[in-house]
C-alpha positions in Angstrom: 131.9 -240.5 42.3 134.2 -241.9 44.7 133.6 -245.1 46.2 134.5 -243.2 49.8 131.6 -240.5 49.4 128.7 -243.6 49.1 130.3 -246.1 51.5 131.4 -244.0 54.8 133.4 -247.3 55.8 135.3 -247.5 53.1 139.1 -247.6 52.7 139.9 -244.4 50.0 141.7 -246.3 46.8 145.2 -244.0 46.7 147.0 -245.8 43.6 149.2 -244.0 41.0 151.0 -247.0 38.9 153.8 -243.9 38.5 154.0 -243.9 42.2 157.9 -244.3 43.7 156.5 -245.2 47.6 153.6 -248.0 48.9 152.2 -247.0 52.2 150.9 -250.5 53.6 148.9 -250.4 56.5 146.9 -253.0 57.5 146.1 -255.2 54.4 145.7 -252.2 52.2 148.4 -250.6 49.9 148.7 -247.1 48.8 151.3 -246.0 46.0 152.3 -242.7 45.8 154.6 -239.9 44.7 157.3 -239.5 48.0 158.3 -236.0 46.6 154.5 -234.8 46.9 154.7 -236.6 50.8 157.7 -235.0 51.9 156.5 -231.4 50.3 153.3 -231.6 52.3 154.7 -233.3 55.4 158.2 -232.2 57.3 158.3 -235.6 59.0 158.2 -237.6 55.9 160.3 -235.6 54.7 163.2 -236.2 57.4 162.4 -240.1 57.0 162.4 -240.2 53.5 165.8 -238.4 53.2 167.1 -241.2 55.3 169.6 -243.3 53.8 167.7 -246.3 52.4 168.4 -250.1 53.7 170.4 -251.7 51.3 168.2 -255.1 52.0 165.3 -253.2 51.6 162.0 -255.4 50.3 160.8 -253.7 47.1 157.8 -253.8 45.9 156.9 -253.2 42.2 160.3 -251.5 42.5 158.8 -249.4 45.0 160.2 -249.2 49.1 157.8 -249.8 51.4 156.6 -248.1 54.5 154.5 -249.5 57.4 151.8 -248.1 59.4 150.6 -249.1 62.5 147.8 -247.3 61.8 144.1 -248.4 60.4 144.1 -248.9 56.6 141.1 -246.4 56.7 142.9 -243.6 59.2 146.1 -244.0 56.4 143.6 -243.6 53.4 141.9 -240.6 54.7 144.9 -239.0 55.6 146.7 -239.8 52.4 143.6 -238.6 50.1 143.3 -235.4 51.8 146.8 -234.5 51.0 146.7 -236.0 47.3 142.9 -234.8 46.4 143.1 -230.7 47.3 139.6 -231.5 47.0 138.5 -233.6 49.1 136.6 -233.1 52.4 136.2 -236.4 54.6 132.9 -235.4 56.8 
């Protein structure tokens, strides 16, 4: 069972170790496939067909994007589009 479904406050673990992206948003880190994110989503599909920074910080060999956003917000979000799945209630 998913940590998520017993403890409503909790921050949904999103981690593939194949991922190409990390989402980081607050103190948590996501890593995930971009392809599935710009598929699903036609703003991160514009910004991820930007031309990358050639400083760039990598991490894992992975870019990174911020969020502004709560680490739980992000986690929900990123869960429902990478668990057809899942309901957050």
């Amino acid at each position: 069972m998913d940590s998520f479904d017993t403890h409503p406050n909790a921050i949904p673990r999103i981690w593939y170790d194949d991922g190409n992206l990390i989402i980081e948003a607050g103190s948590s880190r996501f890593r995930i496939y971009k392809g599935l994110l710009a598929d699903k989503s036609p703003i991160f599909s514009t910004m991820l067909s930007l031309p990358q920074d050639t400083n760039e910080t990598l991490v894992d060999g992975c870019p990174v994007v911020l969020f502004q956003d709560a680490a739980q917000d992000v986690g929900i979000f990123l869960k429902a589009i990478y668990d057809p799945w899942y309901r957050h209630v």
